[in-house]
Phi, psi and omega in degrees: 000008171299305180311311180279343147318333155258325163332298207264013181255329188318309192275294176331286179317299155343265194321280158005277180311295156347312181287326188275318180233045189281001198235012181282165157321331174230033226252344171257306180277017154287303195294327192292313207290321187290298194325301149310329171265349168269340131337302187255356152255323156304328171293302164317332190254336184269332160319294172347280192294338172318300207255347158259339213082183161307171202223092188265126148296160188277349158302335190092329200297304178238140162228141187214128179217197205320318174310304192263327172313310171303000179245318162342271180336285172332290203271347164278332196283347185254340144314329181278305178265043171251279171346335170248346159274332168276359152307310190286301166010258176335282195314299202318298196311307166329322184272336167274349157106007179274004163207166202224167180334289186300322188295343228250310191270357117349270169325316198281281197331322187252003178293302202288322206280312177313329182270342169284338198238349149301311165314282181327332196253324187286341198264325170309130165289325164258131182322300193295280203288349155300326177281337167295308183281021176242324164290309198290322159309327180291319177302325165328294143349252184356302201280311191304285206291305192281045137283355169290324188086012186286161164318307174304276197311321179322298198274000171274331178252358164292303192313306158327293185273358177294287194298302173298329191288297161296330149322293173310331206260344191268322204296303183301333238257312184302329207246301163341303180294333169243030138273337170264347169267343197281313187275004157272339152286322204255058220285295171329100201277334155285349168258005200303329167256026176244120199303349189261353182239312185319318217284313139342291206238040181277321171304335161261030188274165160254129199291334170277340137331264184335279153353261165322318158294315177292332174282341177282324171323297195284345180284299180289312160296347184261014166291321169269025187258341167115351168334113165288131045232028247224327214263013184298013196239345212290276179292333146359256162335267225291344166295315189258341164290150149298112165010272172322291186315313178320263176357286165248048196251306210267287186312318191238326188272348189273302178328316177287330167275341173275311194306335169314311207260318179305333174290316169323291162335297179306313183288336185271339171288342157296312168243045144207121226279005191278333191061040154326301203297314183279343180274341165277335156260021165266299185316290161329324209264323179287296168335304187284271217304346187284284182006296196257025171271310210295294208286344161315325201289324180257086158232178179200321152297103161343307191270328191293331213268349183252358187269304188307322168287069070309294214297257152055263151311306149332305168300304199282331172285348181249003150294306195308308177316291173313317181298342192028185188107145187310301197269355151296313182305315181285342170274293212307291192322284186329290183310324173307300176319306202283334192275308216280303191305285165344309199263343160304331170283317188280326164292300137355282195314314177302337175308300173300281173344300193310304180271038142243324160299314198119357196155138164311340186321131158263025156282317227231018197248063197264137135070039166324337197254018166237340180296296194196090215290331177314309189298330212271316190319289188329308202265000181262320180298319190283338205268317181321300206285317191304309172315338151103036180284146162312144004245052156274148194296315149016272171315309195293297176343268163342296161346295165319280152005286165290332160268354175279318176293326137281013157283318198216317175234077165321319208293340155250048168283322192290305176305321177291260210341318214289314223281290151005283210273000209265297194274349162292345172287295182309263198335334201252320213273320164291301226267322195303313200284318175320295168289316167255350145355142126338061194310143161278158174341305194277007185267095174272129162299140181259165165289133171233171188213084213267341184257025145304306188302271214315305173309334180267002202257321203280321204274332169279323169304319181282306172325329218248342141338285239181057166327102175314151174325276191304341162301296173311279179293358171291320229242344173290334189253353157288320158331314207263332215273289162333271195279340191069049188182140177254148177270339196214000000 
């Protein structure tokens, strides 16, 4: 377990350091180096576990297995090339004059604390500090999306913290109910919130208790999965925040807050045998997807219009989830991988896009691929692949996904497809003038920084190709760790 000693000590010590000299020169290859070393100990911890199995610490406090590691490994790798695109990022923004020293050291400082503390709530074993490192990502949040300090940005992050701050307070409420069904099977009052012993003693919770903790769960995490009607703090946050926060706010917090309510799940589906638990996140997740398909079509801001395509997508990982069975779950895991890579990337691009127009507007976001043909490649390759065209990872996902639904529910199939071709519409109906438009006068090239995108872009492809072998049983055996059933 030395390796998740440095994942989680690497972004603190970061973070730290960070407060002090964030606003320096060097200050992006600070941010790159923590990144990278917390990078390079999720690789080390995903080996670990590869090759042992799970990992209880000796305290009981984390525990990591098939499940929560591949997202670990996920969420430092995309820390890492978000981190190399917010170096060049940031300075520009400095040279327009919209941050300043302190915001600067704000920003690097709460950049390292947001990414500990999503590593914290996956590696933890206990419920209550899971719930603690998720009030803490929201609080990070807060200070991230209102850096500019604009009026707009003020209320986006009230909003944020208004919606979510009550979202968090239903989750905890949720973790108070299995901590009181937990400590009547667990009498040791210290295991009552550590997921490796309920999970043990899960068949012996009580079930109408339990229930009730999972609906309080999904209400509340699921403010922060962005689930409609839940998700209003959402296209805000990504519109009024800085760029690098989308990315892994849209890439990585959303992943971490659905993975909060699938572990909840795994303890309330042994003893009910009705599968309640999954049919209350196929309704949310069938909602958000129909929902934020529709609403791609009125965006006119560019980051609002790819924060819905989250949503979105979300909605559909959290059907997928809710339908269970060996080959949804396993088109989930996939999809989670393949969208977090995809939106992460997609963001960057929009990054880039904003400062050669000048503003997010996509009226005014004309003829990229004549401006700055990188930028222009990117947001047309990436917006191909999130939309789920072949041969992008996407594409397999979704696939999966859809035959696992006509498999075990048909009866909504005809709504995934409707919802599918709803939001290839939006995305498409928007994107052609951006990219192939007229560029305007006023439309310059920037210094870019295209290879998070391209590596991330490269890595959905290769996905949607050929799934490596080692890939294949990591996600076979988290499949089985979910559902009790192997796909393969």
């Amino acid at each position: 377990m030395s390796a998740l000693i440095v994942l989680l000590g690497a972004p603190i010590a970061g973070g730290l350091l960070l407060a002090f000299f964030g606003h320096r020169g060097a200050a992006g290859l600070i941010n790159i180096a923590v990144a990278a070393l917390s990078f390079a100990a999720g690789l080390g911890l995903a080996l670990e576990v590869f090759a042992k199995g799970p990992l209880l610490s000796g305290g009981r406090l984390f525990y990591v297995d098939a499940f929560n590691v591949y997202l670990l490994l996920l969420t430092s790798f995309v820390g890492l090339t978000t981190a190399l695109f917010s170096r060049r990022y940031m300075a520009y923004e400095r040279t327009r004059g919209r941050v300043g020293p302190k915001s600067l050291r704000l920003y690097h400082s709460m950049y390292q604390g947001f990414l500990f503390a999503m590593l914290l709530a996956l590696s933890s074993n206990n419920l209550g500090v899971l719930w603690v490192a998720m009030e803490f990502a929201t609080l990070s949040t807060v200070l991230l999306v209102s850096l500019y300090r604009t009026p707009e940005a003020v209320e986006a992050g009230w909003k944020y913290f208004i919606l979510c701050g009550v979202g968090i307070a239903q989750a905890l409420f949720g973790t108070v109910l299995l901590y009181f069904t937990g400590h009547r099977v667990l009498p040791d009052g210290q295991d009552a919130l550590l997921w490796s012993e309920l999970y043990g003693m899960a068949t012996q919770l009580d079930p109408t208790v339990i229930l009730l903790a999972f609906v309080f769960i999904v209400v509340g995490y699921g403010t922060k999965i962005g689930l409609v009607p839940l998700h209003n703090w959402l296209p805000d946050a990504h519109s009024e925040g800085p760029t690098p926060m989308s990315a892994v706010l849209s890439g990585l917090l959303l992943n971490v807050a659905l993975y909060a309510v699938v572990r909840v799940k795994m303890l309330m589906d042994p003893g009910h045998s009705s599968q309640l638990a999954g049919h209350i996140m196929m309704g949310f997740g069938l909602i958000s997807f129909l929902v934020a398909g529709l609403f791609i079509h009125r965006q006119r801001d560019i980051k609002r219009m790819f924060s819905y395509s989250s949503i979105e997508h979300m909605g559909l990982m959290t059907f997928a989830f809710g339908l269970g069975g060996p080959l949804a779950t396993f088109g989930a895991l996939l999809h989670m991988t393949v969208h977090s890579l995809t939106k992460s990337a997609l963001f960057v691009a929009t990054g880039h896009a904003a400062q050669i127009a000048g503003t997010q507007s996509m009226d005014k976001i004309r003829g990229l691929i004549r401006t700055q043909p990188a930028v222009g490649w990117s947001l047309l390759l990436g917006t191909l692949a999130i939309a789920g065209l072949p041969p992008f990872g996407v594409f397999v996902s979704e696939f999966l996904l859809l035959t696992a639904t006509m498999q075990q529910q048909p009866i909504f199939t005809v709504a995934l497809l409707l919802g599918l071709v709803i939001a290839f519409a939006g995305l498409f109906r928007h994107l052609h003038p951006m990219v192939y438009g007229e560029a305007p006068a006023g439309q310059r090239p920037i210094a870019v920084n295209t290879l998070p995108i391209s590596l991330h872009l490269l890595l959905v492809l290769c996905l949607g190709i050929a799934i490596p072998p080692v890939l294949t049983q990591w996600f076979n055996q988290a499949t089985w760790l979910i559902t009790g059933q192997r796909l393969l």
